[in-house]
GUZA-335973 format. One line per field, with one value per residue (C-alpha): residue number from 0; residue in one letter; x, y, z. Coordinates in Angstrom, 1 decimal. Layout:
<rs>
nr = NUM_...
rest = A_...
px = X_...
py = Y_...
pz = Z_...
</rs>
This chain:
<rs>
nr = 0_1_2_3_4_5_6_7_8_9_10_11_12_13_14_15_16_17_18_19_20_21_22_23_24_25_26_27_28_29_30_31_32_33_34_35_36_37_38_39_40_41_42_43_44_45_46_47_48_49_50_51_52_53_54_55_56_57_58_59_60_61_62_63_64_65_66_67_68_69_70_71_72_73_74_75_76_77_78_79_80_81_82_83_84_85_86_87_88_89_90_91_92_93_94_95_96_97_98_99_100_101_102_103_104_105_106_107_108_109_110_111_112_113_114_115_116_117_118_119_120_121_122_123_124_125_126_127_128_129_130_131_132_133_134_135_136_137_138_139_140_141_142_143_144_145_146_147_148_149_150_151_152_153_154_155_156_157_158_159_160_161_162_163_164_165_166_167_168_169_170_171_172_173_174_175_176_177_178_179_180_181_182_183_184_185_186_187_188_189_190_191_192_193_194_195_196_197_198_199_200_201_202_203_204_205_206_207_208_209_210_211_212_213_214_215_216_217_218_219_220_221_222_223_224_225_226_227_228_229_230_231_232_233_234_235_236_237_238_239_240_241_242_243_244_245_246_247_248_249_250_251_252_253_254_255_256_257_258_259_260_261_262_263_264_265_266_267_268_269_270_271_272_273_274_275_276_277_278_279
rest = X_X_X_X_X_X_X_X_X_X_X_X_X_X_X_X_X_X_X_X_X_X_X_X_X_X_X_X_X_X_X_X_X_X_X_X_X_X_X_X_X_X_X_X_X_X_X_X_X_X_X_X_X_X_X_X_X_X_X_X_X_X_X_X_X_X_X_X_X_X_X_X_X_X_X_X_X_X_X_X_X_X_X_X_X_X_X_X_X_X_X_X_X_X_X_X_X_X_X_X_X_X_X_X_X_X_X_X_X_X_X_X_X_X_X_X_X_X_X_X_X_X_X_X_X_X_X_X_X_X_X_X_X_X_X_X_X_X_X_X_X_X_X_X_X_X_X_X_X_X_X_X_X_X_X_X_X_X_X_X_X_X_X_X_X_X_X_X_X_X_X_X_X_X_X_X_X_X_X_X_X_X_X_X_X_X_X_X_X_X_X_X_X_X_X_X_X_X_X_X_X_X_X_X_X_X_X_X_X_X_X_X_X_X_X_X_X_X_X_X_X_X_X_X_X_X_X_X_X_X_X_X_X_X_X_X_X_X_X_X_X_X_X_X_X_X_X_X_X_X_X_X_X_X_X_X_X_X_X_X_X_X_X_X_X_X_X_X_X_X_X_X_X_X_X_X_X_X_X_X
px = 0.0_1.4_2.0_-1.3_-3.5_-2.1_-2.7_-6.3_-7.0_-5.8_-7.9_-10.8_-10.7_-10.3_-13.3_-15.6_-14.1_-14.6_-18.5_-19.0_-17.9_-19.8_-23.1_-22.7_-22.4_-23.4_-19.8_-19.0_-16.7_-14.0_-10.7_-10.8_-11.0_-13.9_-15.1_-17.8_-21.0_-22.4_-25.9_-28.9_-32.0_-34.4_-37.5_-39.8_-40.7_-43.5_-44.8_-45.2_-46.3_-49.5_-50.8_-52.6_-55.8_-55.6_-59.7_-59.1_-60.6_-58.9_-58.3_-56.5_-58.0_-60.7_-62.6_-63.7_-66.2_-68.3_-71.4_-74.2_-77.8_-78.7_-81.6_-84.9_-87.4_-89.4_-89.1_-90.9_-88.7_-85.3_-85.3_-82.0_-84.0_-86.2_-84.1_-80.5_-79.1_-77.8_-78.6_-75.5_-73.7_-70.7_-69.6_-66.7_-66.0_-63.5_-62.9_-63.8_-62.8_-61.1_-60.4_-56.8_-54.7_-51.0_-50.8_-49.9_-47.8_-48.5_-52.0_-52.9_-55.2_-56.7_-59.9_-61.4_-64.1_-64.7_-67.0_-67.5_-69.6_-69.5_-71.4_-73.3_-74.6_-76.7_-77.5_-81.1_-83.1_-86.4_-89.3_-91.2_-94.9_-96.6_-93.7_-95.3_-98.0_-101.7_-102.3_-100.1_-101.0_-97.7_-93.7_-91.3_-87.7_-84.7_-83.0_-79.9_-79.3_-83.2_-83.8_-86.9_-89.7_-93.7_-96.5_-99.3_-102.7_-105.1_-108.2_-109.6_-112.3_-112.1_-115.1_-117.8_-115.0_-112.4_-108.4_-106.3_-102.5_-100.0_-96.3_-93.9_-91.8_-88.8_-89.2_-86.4_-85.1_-83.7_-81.2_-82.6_-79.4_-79.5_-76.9_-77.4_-74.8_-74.1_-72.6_-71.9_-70.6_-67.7_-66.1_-63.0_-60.8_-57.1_-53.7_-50.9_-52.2_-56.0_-58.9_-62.5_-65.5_-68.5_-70.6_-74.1_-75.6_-78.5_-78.4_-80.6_-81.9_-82.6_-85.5_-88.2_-87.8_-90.6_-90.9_-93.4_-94.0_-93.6_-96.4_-96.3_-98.5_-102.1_-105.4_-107.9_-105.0_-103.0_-100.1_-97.9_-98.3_-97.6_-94.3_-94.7_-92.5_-90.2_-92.0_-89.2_-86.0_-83.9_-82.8_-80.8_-77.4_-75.5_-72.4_-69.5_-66.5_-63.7_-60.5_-56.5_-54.0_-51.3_-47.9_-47.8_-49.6_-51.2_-53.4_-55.8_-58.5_-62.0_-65.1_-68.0_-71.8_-74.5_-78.0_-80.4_-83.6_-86.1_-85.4_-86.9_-83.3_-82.2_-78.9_-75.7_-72.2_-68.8_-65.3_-63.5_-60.5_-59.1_-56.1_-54.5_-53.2_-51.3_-49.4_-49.8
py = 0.0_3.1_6.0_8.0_5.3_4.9_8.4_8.4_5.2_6.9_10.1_8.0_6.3_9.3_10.8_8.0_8.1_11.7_11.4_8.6_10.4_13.4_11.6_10.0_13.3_17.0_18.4_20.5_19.8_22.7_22.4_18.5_18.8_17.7_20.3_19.1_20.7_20.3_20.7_19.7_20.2_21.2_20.9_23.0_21.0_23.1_23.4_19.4_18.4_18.1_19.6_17.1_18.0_16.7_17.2_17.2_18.3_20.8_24.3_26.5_29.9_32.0_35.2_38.0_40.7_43.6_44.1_46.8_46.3_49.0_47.2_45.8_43.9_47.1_51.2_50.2_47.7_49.8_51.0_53.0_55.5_56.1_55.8_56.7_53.8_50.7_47.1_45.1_42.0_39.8_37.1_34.6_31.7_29.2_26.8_22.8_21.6_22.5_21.5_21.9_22.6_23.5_27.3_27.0_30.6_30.8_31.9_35.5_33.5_30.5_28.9_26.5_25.4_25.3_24.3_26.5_27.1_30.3_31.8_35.1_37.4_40.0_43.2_43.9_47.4_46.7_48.6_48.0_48.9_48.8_52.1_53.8_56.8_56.0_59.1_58.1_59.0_58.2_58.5_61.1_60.2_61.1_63.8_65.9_65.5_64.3_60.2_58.9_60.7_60.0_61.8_62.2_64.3_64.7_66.2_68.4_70.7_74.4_76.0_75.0_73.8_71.7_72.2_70.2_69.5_67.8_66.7_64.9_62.2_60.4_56.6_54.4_52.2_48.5_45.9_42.3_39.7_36.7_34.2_32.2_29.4_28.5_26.4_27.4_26.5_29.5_29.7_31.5_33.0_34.8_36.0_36.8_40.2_40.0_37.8_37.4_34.8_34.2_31.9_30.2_28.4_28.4_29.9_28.4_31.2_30.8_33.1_34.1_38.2_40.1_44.3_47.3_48.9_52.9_54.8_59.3_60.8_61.0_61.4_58.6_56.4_53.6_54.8_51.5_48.0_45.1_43.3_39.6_37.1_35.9_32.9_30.3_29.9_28.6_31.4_30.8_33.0_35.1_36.6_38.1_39.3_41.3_42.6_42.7_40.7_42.7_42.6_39.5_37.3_35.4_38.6_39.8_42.7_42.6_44.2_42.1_41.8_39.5_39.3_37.1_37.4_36.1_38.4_41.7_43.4_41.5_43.4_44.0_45.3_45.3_45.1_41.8_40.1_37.1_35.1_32.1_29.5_27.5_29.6_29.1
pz = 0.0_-0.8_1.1_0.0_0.5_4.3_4.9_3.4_5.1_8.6_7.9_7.3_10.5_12.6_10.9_11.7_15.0_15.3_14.0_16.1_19.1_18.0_17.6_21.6_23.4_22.5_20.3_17.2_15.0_13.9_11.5_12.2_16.3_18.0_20.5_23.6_24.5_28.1_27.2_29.4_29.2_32.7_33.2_35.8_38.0_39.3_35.8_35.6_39.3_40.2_43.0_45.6_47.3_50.7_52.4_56.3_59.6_61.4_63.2_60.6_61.6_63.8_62.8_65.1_64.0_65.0_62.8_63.0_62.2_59.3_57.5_57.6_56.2_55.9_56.0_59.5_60.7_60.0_64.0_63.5_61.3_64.5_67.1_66.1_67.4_65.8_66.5_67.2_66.9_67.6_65.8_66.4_63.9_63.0_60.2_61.0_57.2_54.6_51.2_51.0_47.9_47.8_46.5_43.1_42.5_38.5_39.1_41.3_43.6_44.8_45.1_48.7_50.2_53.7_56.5_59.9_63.1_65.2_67.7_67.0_70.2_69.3_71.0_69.6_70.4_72.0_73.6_77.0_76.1_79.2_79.9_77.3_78.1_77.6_76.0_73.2_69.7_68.2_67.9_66.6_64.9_66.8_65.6_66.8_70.9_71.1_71.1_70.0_71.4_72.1_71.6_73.6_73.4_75.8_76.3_79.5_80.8_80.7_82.4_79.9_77.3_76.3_76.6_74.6_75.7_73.5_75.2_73.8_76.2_75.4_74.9_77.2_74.7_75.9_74.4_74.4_74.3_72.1_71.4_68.0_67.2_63.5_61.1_57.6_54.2_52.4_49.3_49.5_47.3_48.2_47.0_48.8_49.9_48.9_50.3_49.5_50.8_50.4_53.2_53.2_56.3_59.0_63.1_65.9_68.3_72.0_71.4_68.8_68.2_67.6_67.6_67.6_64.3_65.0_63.5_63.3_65.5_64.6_66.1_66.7_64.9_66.3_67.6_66.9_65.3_67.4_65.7_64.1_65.7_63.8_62.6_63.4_65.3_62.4_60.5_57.0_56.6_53.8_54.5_52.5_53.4_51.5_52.7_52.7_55.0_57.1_57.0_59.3_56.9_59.8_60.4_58.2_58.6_56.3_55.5_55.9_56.2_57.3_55.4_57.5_55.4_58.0_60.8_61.6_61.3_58.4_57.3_59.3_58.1_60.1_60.0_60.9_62.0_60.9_62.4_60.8_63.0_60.3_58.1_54.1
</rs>
């Protein structure tokens, strides 16, 4: 074999070597070298896991709020409006279940469910009738440093006439206390700053609530309606809530209301606390 053929025979086999070896591991090939490529490919591991729902029973966080009663099922029924004072309530709940999922940090918030009983102790305006003036002919609105006020007209001989005298008396307003536990259903939805819920479920009173319709004065008119009692002690809930976490993210602070459609003061709104006892 001649010297050219050796040479072309060696340069042969070192460029199948050098493919070969090429085709095994990442590598370019430059001027006849063979130049290696530490390539690797990663994957995001948070991209591909799944995230596990784990249900469970536990104690993961309590609310605290202060609501105030501003509605009613009617104009008549809206007490504030007459009295300048507010029904009142406080509310303490915590979470029994909930449907945990792991956060997952490519979307702005996440979604549970969530089961909870509370206690609720109201603080409800009320009115002692047999206090009120026999003469009455009807009620006057609070207004500036005056409370609610009743009217009274009465009749009385002058000589061979009739005097007339009209007075007005303020009305002693009560609070009745009633403690109502609960249990309720929330869907809840958060971010890392933001929070939002909304909650359906049912209260048991101790007592049945039932108050006088005010009516304006008039003669030969009745001066107030006797109140319906609330026509069962199970009363069915809806509450919301909406607010921000602090800068410990265990604490929380949220507006929130109550509707409870049944009741003579059917609408309250507050602020709230909330306090997590597990951290996310």
């Amino acid at each position: 074999m001649s010297r050219f053929h050796r040479g072309f025979a060696a340069a042969s086999a070192l460029f199948v070597a050098m493919t070969a070896s090429a085709t095994e591991q990442d590598s370019l090939i430059i001027d006849q070298r063979v130049i290696a490529i530490d390539a690797q490919v990663q994957f995001d591991s948070i991209a591909t896991s799944r995230t596990k729902r784990t249900d469970s029973w536990n104690l993961s966080r309590i609310d605290v709020g202060l609501v105030i009663g501003i509605g009613g099922r009617g104009v008549e029924d809206r007490w504030h409006e007459w009295t300048g004072r507010y029904d009142r309530a406080l509310e303490i709940q915590s979470v029994v279940w909930q449907m945990q999922r792991p956060r997952d940090f490519r979307k702005p918030f996440s979604i549970d469910w969530s089961a909870w009983v509370g206690l609720n102790a109201s603080s409800l305006q009320t009115v002692r009738v047999n206090l009120l003036a026999d003469s009455l002919i009807g009620f006057l609105p609070a207004s500036g440093a005056e409370g609610l006020q009743q009217v009274t007209y009465e009749r009385f001989p002058i000589g061979a006439g009739t005097g007339v005298e009209t007075d007005t008396l303020a009305v002693p307003i009560d609070f009745q206390q009633t403690v109502s536990p609960f249990v309720m259903i929330r869907l809840s939805a958060h971010s890392d700053r933001f929070l939002a819920s909304l909650g359906l479920g049912i209260a048991v009173g101790t007592k049945r609530q039932g108050r006088i319709q005010f009516q304006s004065p008039e003669l030969d008119s009745t001066p107030f309606i006797e109140g319906a009692l609330d026509r069962s002690i199970w009363q069915p809930r809806i509450t919301w809530t909406m607010g921000w976490k602090l800068a410990s993210p265990r604490w929380s602070v949220c507006a929130t209301g109550l509707l409870t459609p049944l009741a003579q003061q059917n609408h309250y709104m507050g602020l709230k606390v909330v306090y997590s006892l597990a951290s996310e």
